[in-house]
Structures are given as structure tokens and as C-alpha cells.
N, C-alpha and C positions, 0 to 999 in steps of 0.2 A: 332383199334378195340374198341367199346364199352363195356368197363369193366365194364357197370350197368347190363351188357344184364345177364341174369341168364346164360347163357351157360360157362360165363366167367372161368375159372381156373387161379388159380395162388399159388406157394408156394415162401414163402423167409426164407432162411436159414440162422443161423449164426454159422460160426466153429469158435471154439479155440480148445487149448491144450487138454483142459478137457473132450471135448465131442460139444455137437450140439443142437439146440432146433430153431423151424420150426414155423410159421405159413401159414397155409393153405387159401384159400378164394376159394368158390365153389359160384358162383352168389353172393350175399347180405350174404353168410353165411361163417365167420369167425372163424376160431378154431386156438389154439395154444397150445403148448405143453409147460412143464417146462425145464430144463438142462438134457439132457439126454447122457448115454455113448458111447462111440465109439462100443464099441460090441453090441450095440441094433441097427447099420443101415441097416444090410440083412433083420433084422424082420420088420419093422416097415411098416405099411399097407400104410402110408402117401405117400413111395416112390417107390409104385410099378404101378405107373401110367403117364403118360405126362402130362403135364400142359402146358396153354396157356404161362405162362410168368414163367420164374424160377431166381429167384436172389438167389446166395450163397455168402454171407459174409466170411472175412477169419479175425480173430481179431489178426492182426499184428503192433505190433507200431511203425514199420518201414515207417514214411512216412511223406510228406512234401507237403505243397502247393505253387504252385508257380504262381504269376500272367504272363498271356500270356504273356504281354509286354515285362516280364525279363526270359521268359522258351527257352532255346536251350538245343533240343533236344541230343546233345553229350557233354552235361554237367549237365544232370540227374543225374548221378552216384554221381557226386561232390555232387550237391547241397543236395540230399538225404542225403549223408555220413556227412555234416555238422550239422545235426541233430540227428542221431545215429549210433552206431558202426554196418560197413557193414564187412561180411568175403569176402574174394576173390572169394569164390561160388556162393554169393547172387546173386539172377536173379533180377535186376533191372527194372522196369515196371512204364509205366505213363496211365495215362486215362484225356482228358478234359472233367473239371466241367463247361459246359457254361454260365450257368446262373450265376456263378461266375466270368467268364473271367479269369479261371485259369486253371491250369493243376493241378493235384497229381500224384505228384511223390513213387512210394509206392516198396517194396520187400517184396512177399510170404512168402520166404524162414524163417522160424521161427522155421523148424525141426518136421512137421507133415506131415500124408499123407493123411489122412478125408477128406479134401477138395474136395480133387483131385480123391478120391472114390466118392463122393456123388454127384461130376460133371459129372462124366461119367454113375451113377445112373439112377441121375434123371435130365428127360431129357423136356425140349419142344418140340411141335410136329415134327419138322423136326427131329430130331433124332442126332442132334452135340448137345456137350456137350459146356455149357454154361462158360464164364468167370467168374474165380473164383476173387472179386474182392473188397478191403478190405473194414473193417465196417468205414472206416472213409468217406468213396466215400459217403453213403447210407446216413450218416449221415447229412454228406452235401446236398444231393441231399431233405431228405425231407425238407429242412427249405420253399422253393415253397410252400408244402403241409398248411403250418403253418400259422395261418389269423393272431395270434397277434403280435402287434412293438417288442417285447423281445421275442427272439424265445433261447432257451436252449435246447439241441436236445443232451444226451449222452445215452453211454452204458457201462457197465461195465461186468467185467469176468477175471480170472484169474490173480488178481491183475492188472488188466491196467485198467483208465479210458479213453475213447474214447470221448471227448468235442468240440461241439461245440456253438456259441453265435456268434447270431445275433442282431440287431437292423435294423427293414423295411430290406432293402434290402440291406443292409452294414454288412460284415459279420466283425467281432469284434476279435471272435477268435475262434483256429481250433487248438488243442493238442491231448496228449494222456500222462496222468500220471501214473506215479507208484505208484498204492494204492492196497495193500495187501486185506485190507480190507475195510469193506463198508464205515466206517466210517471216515476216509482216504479219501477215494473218496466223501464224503460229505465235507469236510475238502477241496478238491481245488474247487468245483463247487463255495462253497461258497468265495474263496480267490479270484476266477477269477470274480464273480459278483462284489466284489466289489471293486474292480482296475479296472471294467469298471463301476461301480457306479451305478450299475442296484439293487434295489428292490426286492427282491426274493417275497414279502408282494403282491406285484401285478403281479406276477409271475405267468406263468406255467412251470413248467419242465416235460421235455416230453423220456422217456426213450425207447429207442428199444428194448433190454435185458427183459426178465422177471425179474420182483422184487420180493423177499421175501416179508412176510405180515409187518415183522418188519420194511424192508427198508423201504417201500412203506408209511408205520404210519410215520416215522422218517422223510420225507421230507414233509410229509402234516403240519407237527408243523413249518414250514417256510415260502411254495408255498403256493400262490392263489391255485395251483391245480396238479395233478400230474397226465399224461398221459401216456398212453403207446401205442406207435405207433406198 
């Protein structure tokens, strides 16, 4: 489908713990909302409609990359579990990133249910509810979208930072920290740029998450520019 065509619809959502916040696209017209709560999704006008394409983000830190060459599939559980603590209920799930030539390996289960409401919500035209499918997938997925060699692409929410760093088409690195707070999460973007030696000075950093006015002032005193996708 031509997503220039006015007729286009599309929403992409991001959940955590704390609540949810959406952007919309109707043709060429772009709206987005700020962090909003779990008790505002029966009112909210945004999601009382179908849309051509629907992405719901789920912000879990539960997850790992693995290149196709070394991913077997009945040894997902491990390799996830060597990266963070899994309980015995955790639903284990994978997705390939191709343009990476890797799999993500990732688990939901983080102790919420929003997700899993706003997927059976809001819907695409056929009327099945879409995969709910975590913000590190997305993240990876835009660096394509991104024309410059230093591609920085994170999100941040409820104390995790979601990171990742590119260079052209080499991806560098793919985490998710424990930062409380914003500053904190300024604190490893900056730790991981320079253990890969990249320039923040000719930088963009490019954030999915809406940012406060403070954040958003706070990383332009660094970046060439700061976006938000």
C-alpha cells in the first residue's frame, strides 16, 4: 500500500507499566499524544476506529539479539535467560530482524495487562488483533528509516533505557539500562558512544518516546540534533 496516499491510516503505540502514549498518521497528518494513564484507554477518541497499519510496543527489558547463524530455535529460553532473570511463567517469544540477519529473542511477561487490552482495541481492518511486540523490535527496525552513518535510535520510560547504535549498516549496539531517571539515561547513551568512539558533536539522536522540554534542551547542549521519530 502507498502510505503517501491521503487515505493512509496508521497508529503506533508504546505500553509500559505506567500507562501508554500513541501516535497517529491520517494521510501527511501526524498527531501524538504525551504519557498517558491506563484508565484514560475506554475514553480516548484515537481508539475508537481501525486503521490501516497498527504497531503496539510493550517496554520490556526482557530481550536479546541473536545473529541467525548462531539462533536455535529450542534454545531461546537459554539464551534470553543469560541476559536477564526469567520466572518459570515467562512466555518466551522470538521475532526476525532481517535487515539485521538476526532474531530477538524477547518475553512480555513484565506483570501488566494494557497491552493485551489495547490489542484487542484497536484493531486493523481485518478485525485480528495485532502482535504485541517489544520497543526494542521498533527500535531496531527504524535504523533503515535513518539516512545518517551514526544512527542512535532510543526510548526511555519507567526507568529502562531502550538503546540502540548504529554505524551505515553495522549495528554496534542493542541494550536496555536501568536508569531511574533522565539523567541516568543520559549517563549510558553517553558511556556507550564513547566505548564506540562516536562524536555525539556530529550526532543526531533520535528518540521514540516523547521527551520533556528539559530532556529534549539537555541533549541539544551535546547533539548535532535531536529527533523524535
Amino acid at each position: 500500500m502507498d502510505q503517501t496516499h491521503t487515505s493512509y491510516t496508521g497508529i503506533s503505540i508504546q505500553v509500559s507499566l505506567s500507562g501508554y502514549s500513541f501516535k497517529v498518521r491520517i494521510g501527511d497528518e501526524v498527531t501524538t499524544s504525551g504519557w498517558l494513564g491506563a484508565e484514560r484507554i475506554f475514553t480516548t477518541p484515537e481508539f475508537q476506529r481501525r486503521y490501516d497499519q497498527v504497531d503496539i510496543s510493550l517496554f520490556t527489558p526482557k530481550v536479546t539479539l541473536v545473529p541467525e547463524s548462531f539462533f536455535a530455535p529450542l534454545s531461546a529460553r537459554a539464551a534470553l535467560s543469560e541476559v536477564c532473570a526469567l520466572e518459570e511463567t515467562d512466555f518466551v517469544e522470538t521475532i526476525p530482524v532481517p535487515s539485521l540477519a538476526s532474531v530477538l529473542v524477547y518475553s512480555n511477561s513484565i506483570g501488566e495487562s494494557l497491552s493485551k487490552v489495547l490489542a484487542q482495541t484497536v484493531l486493523p481492518p481485518s478485525g485480528n488483533p495485532v502482535r504485541v511486540l517489544p520497543e526494542m523490535y521498533y527500535l531496531l527496525c527504524s535504523l533503515e528509516s535513518l539516512a545518517e552513518y551514526n544512527k542512535i535510535v532510543a526510548s526511555w520510560r519507567d526507568g529502562w533505557l531502550h538503546l540502540v547504535i548504529a554505524q551505515g549498516k553495522s549495528l554496534r549496539l542493542a541494550n536496555v539500562f536501568q536508569a531511574p531517571d533522565f539523567t541516568t539515561a543520559e549517563y549510558f547513551i553517553f558511556l556507550c558512544m564513547k566505548q564506540l568512539q562516536l562524536n555525539p558533536e556530529v550526532s543526531t539522536v533520535c528518540f521514540r518516546t516523547p521527551l520533556e522540554s528539559d530532556a529534549e534542551m539537555s541533549l541539544y547542549r551535546y547533539f548535532k540534533a535531536v529527533v523524535q521519530l
